[in-house]
C-alpha angles and dihedrals in degrees: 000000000000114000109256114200113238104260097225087052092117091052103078110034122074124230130210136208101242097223123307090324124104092255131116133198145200106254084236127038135198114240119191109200092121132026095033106082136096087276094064137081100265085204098060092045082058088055103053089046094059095047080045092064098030091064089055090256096149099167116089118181122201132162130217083245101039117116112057110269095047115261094027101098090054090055102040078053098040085051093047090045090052099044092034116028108029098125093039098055093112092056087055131082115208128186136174134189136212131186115095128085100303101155141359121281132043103295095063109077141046120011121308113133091246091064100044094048085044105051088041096061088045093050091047088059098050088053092036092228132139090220144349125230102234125023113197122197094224109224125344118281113230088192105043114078101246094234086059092056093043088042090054091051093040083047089051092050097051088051093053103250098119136017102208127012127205142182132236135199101006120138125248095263092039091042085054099055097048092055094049084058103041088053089046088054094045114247110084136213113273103189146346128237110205133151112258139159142133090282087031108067120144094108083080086063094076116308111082089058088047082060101046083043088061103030092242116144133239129225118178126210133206086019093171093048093248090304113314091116088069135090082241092095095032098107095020144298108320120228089237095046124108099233078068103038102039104356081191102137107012122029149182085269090063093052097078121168089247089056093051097046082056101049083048091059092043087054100058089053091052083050092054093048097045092261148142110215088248096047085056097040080059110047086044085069090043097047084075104082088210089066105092095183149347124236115223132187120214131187094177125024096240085067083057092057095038091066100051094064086083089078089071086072126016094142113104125190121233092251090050099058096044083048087061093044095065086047097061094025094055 
């Protein structure tokens, strides 16, 4: 039987203007950087898709590298979408990056224009699509002339291939830069991608005011530190963690029993508000109006609908937050 989205899907969730665009966002919004390759039960991705959509998340974040192996989750996505969404694909926003290694040579990797234009069409084909709705340019290029990088996405927007573009992991005086550009050309940055989080906070240093200056967006990744502001850590590493099966991007060295008093303090805040750790890590990013939207991974859908249970509370009182200072601060 075809999937039919749940009709009351856009009642619970909250959406928010992304800068000063037209655009708005699901407070939360699946990323798919994990849990979507060929590795991976093509089954259980479907699923979290659905409950996904069902919940009114309309946001979906890939990267041109994103599987493993790179490509795959594209395509897993581009095949579902097909198959699934077809006739919902004007109530989605989906965006793709490119700008870290993708192929061999020198055209695969950073930010020339050959190598954005490049890595776009080939993404497109993989999800079978005729644009995406945001293009990010991945991570800054120390080589590329910026004007060369912002004149290649303005370049993908005028020929239709995206409708927005954006820009991750540059810096406030970079970022800065890049947006200046991309209005002087005349298609403006929509939104930023950095990492941020309660033990990821450079953003504060900068940026996010460079942001709220210009009326881009923000979007975070990896807001729960890749898990650590979970229960998950509380009384140990878990068999089934990934600090124990890949250990790839966070490992035993990062756990450190400072980190986990402090995860241990943070919880009981989260408690005394009615909270899980991760409801709270959550609502902390959304408390900032300038954050649009947060970007959430998810290897099972219960961990979809989980998330979303942060919406019920991202107010924080002032004691609270300086509660939550000392913590970190500490």
């Amino acid at each position: 039987m075809p999937y039919q989205p749940q009709k009351n899907r856009y009642q619970a969730m909250q959406y928010r203007r992304c800068g000063n665009s037209g655009l708005k966002l699901s407070a939360l919004s699946l990323g798919l950087w994990h849990n979507f390759g060929f590795v991976n039960q093509i089954e259980n991705s479907r699923n979290i898709l659905h409950t996904a959509f069902d919940n009114g998340i309309t946001h979906f974040d890939l990267a041109n590298n994103y599987g493993p192996p790179p490509g795959s989750a594209e395509e897993v996505f581009g095949k579902i979408l097909k198959s699934d969404f077809s006739n919902y694909r004007d109530e989605m926003i989906i965006s793709t990056k490119a700008g870290y290694t993708m192929w061999d040579g020198p055209y695969g990797d950073f930010g020339s224009k050959k190598y954005l234009v490049s890595s776009l069409d080939q993404s497109l084909k993989r999800m079978q699509l005729d644009y995406v709705d945001i293009f990010y340019h991945h991570r800054p290029d120390p080589e590329t002339p910026l004007e060369e990088t912002m004149a290649a996405l303005d370049l993908i927007v005028r020929q239709g291939k995206a409708l927005y573009v954006g820009i991750s992991n540059y810096k406030a005086e970079e970022a800065e830069k890049a947006i200046d550009i991309l209005q002087k050309l005349g298609t403006p940055c929509l939104i930023h991608q950095p990492k941020y989080s309660m033990f990821e906070r450079w953003v504060e240093d900068g940026l996010m005011d460079v942001l709220g200056d210009k009326g881009v967006g923000c979007i975070p990744f990896s807001p729960l530190a890749q898990g650590l502001l979970t229960d998950k850590y509380l009384d140990g590493i878990p068999a089934d963690s990934r600090v124990a099966t890949s250990g790839v991007f966070l490992n035993q060295n990062s756990i450190t029993p400072e980190k986990i008093e402090k995860v241990k303090k943070l919880n009981e805040i989260a408690q005394n508000r009615g909270q899980k750790l991760v409801h709270m890590a959550l609502a902390w990013l959304l408390k900032d109006e300038r954050v649009t939207s947060v970007l959430i991974g998810a290897s099972k859908p219960a961990q979809v609908t989980d998330a979303i249970e942060c919406l019920a509370n991202i107010s924080f009182s002032k004691e609270e937050l300086n509660g939550i200072e000392n913590i970190l601060n500490g």
